[in-house]
C-alpha positions in Angstrom: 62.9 -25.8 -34.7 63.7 -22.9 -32.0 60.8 -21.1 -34.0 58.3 -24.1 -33.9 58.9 -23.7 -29.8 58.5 -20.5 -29.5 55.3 -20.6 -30.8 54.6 -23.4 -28.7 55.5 -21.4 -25.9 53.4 -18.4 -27.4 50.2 -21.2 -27.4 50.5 -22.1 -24.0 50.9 -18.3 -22.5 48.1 -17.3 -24.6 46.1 -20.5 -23.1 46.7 -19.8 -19.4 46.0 -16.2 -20.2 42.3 -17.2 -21.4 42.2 -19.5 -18.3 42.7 -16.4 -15.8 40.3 -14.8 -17.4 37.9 -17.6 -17.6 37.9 -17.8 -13.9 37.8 -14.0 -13.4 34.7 -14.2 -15.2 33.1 -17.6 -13.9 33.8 -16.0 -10.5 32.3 -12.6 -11.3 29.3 -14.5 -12.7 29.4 -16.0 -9.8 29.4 -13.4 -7.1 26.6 -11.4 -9.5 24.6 -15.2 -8.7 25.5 -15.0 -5.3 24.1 -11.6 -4.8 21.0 -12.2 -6.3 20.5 -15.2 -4.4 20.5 -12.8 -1.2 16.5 -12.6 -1.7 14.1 -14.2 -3.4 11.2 -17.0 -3.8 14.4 -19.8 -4.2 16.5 -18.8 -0.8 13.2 -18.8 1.4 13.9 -14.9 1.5 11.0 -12.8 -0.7 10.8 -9.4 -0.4 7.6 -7.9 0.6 6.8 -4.5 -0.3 5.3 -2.0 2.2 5.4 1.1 4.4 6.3 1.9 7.2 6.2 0.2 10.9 3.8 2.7 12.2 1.6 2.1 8.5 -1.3 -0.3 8.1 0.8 -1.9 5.6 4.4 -1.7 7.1 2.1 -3.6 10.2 0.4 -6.1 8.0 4.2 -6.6 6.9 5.6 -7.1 10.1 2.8 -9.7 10.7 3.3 -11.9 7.7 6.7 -12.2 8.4 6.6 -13.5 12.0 3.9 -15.7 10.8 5.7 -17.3 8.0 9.0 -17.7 10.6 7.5 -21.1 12.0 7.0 -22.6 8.2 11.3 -21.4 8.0 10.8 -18.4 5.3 12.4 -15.6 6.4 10.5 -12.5 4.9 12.2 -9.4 3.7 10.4 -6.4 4.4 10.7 -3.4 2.6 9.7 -0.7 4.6 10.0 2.6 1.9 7.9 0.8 -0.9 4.7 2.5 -0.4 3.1 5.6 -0.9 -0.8 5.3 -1.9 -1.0 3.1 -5.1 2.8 3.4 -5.5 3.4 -0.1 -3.6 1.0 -2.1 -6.2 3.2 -0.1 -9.3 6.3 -1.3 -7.9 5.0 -5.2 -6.7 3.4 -5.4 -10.9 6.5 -4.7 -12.0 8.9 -6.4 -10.1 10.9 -3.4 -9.1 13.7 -2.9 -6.6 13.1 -2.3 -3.1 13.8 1.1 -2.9 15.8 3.0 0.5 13.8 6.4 1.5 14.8 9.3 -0.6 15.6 11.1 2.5 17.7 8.9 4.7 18.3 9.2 8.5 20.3 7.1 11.0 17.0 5.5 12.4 15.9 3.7 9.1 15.2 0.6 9.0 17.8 -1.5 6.3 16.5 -2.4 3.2 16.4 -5.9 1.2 18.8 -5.9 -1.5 16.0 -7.2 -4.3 13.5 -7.0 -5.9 10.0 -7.0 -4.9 8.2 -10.7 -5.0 4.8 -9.7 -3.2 3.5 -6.9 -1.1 0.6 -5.5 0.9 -1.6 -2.2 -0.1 -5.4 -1.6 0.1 -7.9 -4.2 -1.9 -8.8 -1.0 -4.0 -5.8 0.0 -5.1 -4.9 -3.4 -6.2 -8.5 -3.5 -8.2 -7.6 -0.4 -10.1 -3.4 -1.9 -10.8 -5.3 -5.1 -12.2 -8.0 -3.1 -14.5 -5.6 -0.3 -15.2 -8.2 2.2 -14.1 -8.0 5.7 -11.5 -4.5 5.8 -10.5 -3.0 3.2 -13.0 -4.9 4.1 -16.3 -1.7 5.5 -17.8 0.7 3.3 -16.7 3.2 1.4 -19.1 1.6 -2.4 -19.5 -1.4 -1.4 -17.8 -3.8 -3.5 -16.7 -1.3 -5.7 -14.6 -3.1 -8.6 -15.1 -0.2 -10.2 -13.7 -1.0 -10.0 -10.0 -3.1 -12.3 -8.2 -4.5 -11.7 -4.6 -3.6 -14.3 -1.6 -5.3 -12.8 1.7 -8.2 -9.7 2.1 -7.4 -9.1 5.9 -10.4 -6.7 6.9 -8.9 -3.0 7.7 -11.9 0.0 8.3 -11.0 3.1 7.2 -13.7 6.4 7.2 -13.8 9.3 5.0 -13.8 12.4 7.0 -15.2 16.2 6.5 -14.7 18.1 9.2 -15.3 21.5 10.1 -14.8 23.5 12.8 -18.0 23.8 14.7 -18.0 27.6 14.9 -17.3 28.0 11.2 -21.2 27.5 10.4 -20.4 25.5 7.8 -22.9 22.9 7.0 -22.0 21.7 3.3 -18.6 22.0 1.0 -20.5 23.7 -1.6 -20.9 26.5 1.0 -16.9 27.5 0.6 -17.3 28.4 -2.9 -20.9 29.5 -2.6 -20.2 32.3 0.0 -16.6 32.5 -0.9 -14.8 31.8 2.6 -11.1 32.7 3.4 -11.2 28.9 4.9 -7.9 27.0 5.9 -7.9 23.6 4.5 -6.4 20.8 4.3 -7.3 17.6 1.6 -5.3 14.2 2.2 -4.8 13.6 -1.4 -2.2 10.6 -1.0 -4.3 8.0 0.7 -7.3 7.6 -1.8 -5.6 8.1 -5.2 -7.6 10.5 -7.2 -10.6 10.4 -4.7 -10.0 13.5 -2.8 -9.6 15.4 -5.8 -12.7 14.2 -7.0 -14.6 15.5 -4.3 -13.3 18.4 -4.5 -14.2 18.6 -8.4 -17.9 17.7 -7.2 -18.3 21.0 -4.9 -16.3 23.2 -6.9 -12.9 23.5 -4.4 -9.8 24.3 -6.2 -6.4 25.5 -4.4 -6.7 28.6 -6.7 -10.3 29.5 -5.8 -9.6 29.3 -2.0 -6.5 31.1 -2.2 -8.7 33.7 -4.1 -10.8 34.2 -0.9 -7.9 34.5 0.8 -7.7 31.5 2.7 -5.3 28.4 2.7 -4.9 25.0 1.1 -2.7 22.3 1.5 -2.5 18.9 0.6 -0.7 15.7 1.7 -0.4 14.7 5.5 -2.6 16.8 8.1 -0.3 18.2 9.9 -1.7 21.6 10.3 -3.9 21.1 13.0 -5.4 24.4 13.2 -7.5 24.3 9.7 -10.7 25.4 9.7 -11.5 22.1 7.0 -10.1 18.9 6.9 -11.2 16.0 4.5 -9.6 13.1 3.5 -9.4 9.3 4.5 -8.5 8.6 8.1 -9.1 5.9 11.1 -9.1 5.6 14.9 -5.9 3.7 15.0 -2.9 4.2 12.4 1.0 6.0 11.8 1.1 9.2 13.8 0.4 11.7 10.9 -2.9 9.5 10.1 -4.4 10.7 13.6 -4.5 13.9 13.1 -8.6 13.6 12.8 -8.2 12.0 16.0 -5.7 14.7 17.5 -8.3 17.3 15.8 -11.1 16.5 17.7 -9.8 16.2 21.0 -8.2 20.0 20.2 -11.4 22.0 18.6 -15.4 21.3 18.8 -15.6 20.1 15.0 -18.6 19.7 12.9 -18.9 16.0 10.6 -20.2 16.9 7.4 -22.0 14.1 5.4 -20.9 13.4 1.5 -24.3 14.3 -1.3 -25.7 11.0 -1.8 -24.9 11.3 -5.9 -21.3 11.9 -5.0 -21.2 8.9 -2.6 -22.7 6.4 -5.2 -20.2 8.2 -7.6 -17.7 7.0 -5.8 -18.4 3.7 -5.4 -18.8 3.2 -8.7 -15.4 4.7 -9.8 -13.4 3.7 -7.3 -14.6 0.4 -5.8 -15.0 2.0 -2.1 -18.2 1.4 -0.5 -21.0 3.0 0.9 -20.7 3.2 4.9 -21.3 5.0 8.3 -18.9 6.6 10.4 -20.1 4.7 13.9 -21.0 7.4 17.1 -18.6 7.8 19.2 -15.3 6.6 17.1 -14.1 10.9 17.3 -14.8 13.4 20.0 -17.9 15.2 18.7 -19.6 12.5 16.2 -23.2 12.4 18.2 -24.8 10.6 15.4 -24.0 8.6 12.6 -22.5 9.9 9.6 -23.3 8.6 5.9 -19.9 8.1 4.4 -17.7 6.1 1.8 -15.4 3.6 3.5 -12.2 1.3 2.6 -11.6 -2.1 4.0 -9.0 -4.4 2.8 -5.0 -4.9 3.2 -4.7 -7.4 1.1 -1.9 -9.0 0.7 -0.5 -10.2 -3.0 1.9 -11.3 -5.9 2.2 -12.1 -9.0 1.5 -15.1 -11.5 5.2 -16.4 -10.8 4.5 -16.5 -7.2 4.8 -20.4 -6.2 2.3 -22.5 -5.5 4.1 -23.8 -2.8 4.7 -20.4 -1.3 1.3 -18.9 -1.7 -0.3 -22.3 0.3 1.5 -21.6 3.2 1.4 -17.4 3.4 -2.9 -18.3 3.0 -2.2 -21.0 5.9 0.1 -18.9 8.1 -2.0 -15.9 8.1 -4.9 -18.3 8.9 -2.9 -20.2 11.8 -1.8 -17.0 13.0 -5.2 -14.5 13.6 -4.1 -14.3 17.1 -1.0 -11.8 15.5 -3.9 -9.7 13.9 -4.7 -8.9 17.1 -1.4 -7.8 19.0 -0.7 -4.8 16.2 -1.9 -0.9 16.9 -4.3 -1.6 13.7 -7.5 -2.8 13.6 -7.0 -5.9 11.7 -9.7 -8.7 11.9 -9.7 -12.1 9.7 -12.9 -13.0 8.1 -12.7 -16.5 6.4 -16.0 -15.9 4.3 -14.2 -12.5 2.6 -10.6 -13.5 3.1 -10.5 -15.3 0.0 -11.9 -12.5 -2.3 -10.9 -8.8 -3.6 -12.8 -7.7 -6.1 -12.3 -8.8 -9.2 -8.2 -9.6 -8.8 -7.8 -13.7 -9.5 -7.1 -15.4 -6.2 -3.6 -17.4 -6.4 -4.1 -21.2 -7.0 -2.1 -22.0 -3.9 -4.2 -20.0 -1.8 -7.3 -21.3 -3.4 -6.0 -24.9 -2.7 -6.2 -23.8 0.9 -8.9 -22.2 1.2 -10.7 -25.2 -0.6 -9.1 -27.6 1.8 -10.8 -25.5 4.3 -14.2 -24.9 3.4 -13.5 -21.3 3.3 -14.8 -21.3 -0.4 -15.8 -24.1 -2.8 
């Protein structure tokens, strides 16, 4: 008998022993639950990847998010999820929103989630949904996945300049005549544009180091180059002016692209044929045959609701008057806002655009 209750005694401390631990672990489940419910499609908070303030896409952000306010979704920005086609890599795969590697007491917080949609330019998201350029080696690649909800019109030039006293009238010239130039190639903004071009006239870092001159890549912030090429606009984050900054500095030269290599790269990487207008920089006293960009579009995946994209297509619609009130120059088009190349448009923005008569 005093055995039989001991082990009945045993039972019972072993039973309230499982309970505690049941409710340890319903109540770590839980608080995991809780933590994910901090973003997301479900709590009305989605996190939007794109770059910073100052950024055409960290702008287009800040709009979509004070449009979608009234409608009571409360947009997450993340403001470090960018870096040329980075942001579309990230969006496809549903990544984390990611703090800057190199932090500082004046960044901006970031979401604790992962990315549900985000906002880069219409050509990068072609080449993430064909796997082509930029993408074509990336795990799962094409990201068929991702569907476009709003192409919000964004000009953006490509730029050869050249110092006017430098007698330079063509890039092939550098190599030709072997000049100790300084230059500097944006190489971020248009994938593996840049690069391209400089293929095409025969520029390599090695060769102009070799005429003992300079290169350098990334940002513009040399100002005193002798060359600069590379995507750039009128309005945009300081280190994107430096064209701007350039010609107000130095007399500079605009050099035009071959007309092979222009059609080359329209082909390849879905830009399009264009002319830098007279007058947009100090110095451009005619029009200048270039390739252009124009598109922040702004996207998601399949798995974005219906619901959801319906009212971002809506808000953004209902709200052109924010386009306006932002350092960019944003402009909504409703016969193009609907389209990006060949990405699928999201059935809940097609619903609205339909209801509309923006497309049939």
């Amino acid at each position: 008998m005093r055995s039989t209750r001991l082990g009945i005694i045993v039972l019972v401390l072993l039973g309230l022993v499982a309970v505690g631990f049941g409710i340890a672990g319903a109540q770590t489940r839980g608080a995991q639950q809780a933590a994910q419910r901090e973003t997301g499609y479900a709590v009305k908070k989605p996190v939007v990847g794109a770059a910073c303030p100052l950024c055409p896409w960290g702008a287009m952000a800040d709009v979509i998010k004070a449009a979608m306010k009234p409608y009571g979704w409360d947009i997450q920005i993340c403001y470090y999820c960018a870096g040329g086609p980075r942001e579309a890599r990230l969006v496809s795969k549903a990544a984390m929103a990611t703090p800057p590697q190199n932090p500082s007491p004046d960044d901006l917080p970031t979401p604790k989630g992962p990315l549900d949609f985000g906002v880069t330019g219409a050509e990068f998201l072609q080449w993430a949904y064909l796997g082509v350029n930029d993408f074509a080696k990336d795990p799962g690649t094409p990201q068929k996945q991702l569907r476009m909800v709003a192409n919000i019109q964004e000009p953006t030039y490509y730029f050869v300049a050249v110092k006017a006293d430098s007698g330079i009238t063509s890039l092939s010239q550098i190599v030709e005549k072997r000049l100790p130039v300084k230059l500097i190639a944006r190489t971020g903004i248009g994938g593996e544009m840049t690069p391209t071009i400089m293929e095409y006239y025969g520029i390599s870092e090695e060769k102009i180091e070799s005429f003992g001159g300079t290169f350098g890549t990334g940002f513009l912030r040399e100002k005193d180059s002798d060359v600069l090429i590379g995507f750039g606009s009128l309005v945009n984050a300081p280190e994107y002016n430096d064209f701007y900054e350039s010609s107000q500095k130095y007399d500079l030269t605009y050099l035009e692209l071959a007309p092979d290599l222009r059609a080359r790269l329209v082909k390849q990487f879905y830009v399009k044929e264009g002319t830098i207008p007279v007058g947009l920089l100090r110095g451009i006293n005619r029009p200048i045959p270039t390739v252009v960009r124009n598109g922040t579009v702004i996207y998601g995946r399949d798995d974005m609701p219906d619901d959801f994209a319906y009212t971002l297509a809506k808000a953004m619609d209902e709200h052109q008057d924010l386009l306006q009130w932002t350092h960019m120059n944003f402009s909504y088009n409703w016969r193009t806002v609907w389209k990006a190349f060949d990405v699928p448009l999201h059935p809940g923005a097609a619903r609205y655009y339909k209801e509309r008569g923006y497309m049939k």
